[in-house]
N, C-alpha and C positions, 0 to 999 in steps of 0.2 A: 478607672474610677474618678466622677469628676464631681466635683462639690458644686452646686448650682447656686450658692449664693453666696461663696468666694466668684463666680464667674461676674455678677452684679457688682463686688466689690472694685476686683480687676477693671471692670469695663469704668466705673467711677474714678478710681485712682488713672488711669490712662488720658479719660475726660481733663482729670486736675492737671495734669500733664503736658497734656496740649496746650491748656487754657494757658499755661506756664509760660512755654514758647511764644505762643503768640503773641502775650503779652512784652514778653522779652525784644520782640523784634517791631512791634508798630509802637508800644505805648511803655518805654522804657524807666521810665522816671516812678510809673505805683512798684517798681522793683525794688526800689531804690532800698525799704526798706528791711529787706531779706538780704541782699546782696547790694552793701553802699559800697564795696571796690569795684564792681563791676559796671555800676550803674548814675548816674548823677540824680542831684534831688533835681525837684518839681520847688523852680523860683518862684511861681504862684501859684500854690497848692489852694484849690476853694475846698467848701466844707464837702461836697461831694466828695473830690478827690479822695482826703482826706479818712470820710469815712469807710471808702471800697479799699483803702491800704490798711485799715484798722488791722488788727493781730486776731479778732474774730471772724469777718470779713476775707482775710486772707487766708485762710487755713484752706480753704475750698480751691482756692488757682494756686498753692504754694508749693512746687514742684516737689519739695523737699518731704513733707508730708506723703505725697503719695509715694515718692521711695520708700519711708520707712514701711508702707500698709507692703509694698512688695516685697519687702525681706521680711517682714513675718508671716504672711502669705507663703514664701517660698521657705520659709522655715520648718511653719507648722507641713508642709506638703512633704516636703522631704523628711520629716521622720516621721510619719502619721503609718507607715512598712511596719515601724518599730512596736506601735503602740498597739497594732491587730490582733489577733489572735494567732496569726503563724506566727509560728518560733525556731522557724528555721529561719537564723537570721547570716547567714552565709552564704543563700540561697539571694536573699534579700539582697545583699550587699555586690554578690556577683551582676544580676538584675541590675542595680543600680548603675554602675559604673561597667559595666560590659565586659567584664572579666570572665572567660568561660566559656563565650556564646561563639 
């Protein structure tokens, strides 16, 4: 059973993820402010710069953000067994974890 617009979501968080990366590796200084142990500032930051490191701006390339969309994604997935109508939930739990098969 696959939810088609957790898949949209996924493919957007993976998007922000990359963007993350790459950012990390060519253009290391808009990191600076997610991660200042990692990364050095920007000694002349212009208003551009500036405003693509904004905290609004950033939420879209912020790696971190899309981890959290995948542990509630992976959350709501793995108990969604739970929340059906089967109530054989020992059935379920074997299934899960391949105890049985």
């Amino acid at each position: 059973m696959r939810i088609k617009s957790f898949q949209g979501l996924r493919g957007i968080a993976a998007l922000s993820v990359a963007i993350c990366h790459f950012l990390a590796a060519f253009i290391p200084t808009s990191l600076y402010g997610y991660y200042p142990t990692l990364f050095s500032e920007n000694s002349t930051p212009s208003f551009l710069f500036e405003a693509l490191t904004s905290p609004i701006i950033g939420i879209f390339y912020n790696g971190v953000t899309a981890v959290m969309i995948f542990f509630v994604m992976s959350g709501y997935v793995l108990t969604l067994p739970f929340f059906t109508k089967i109530k054989d939930y020992e059935d379920i739990l074997k299934k899960g974890y391949g105890v049985g098969i």
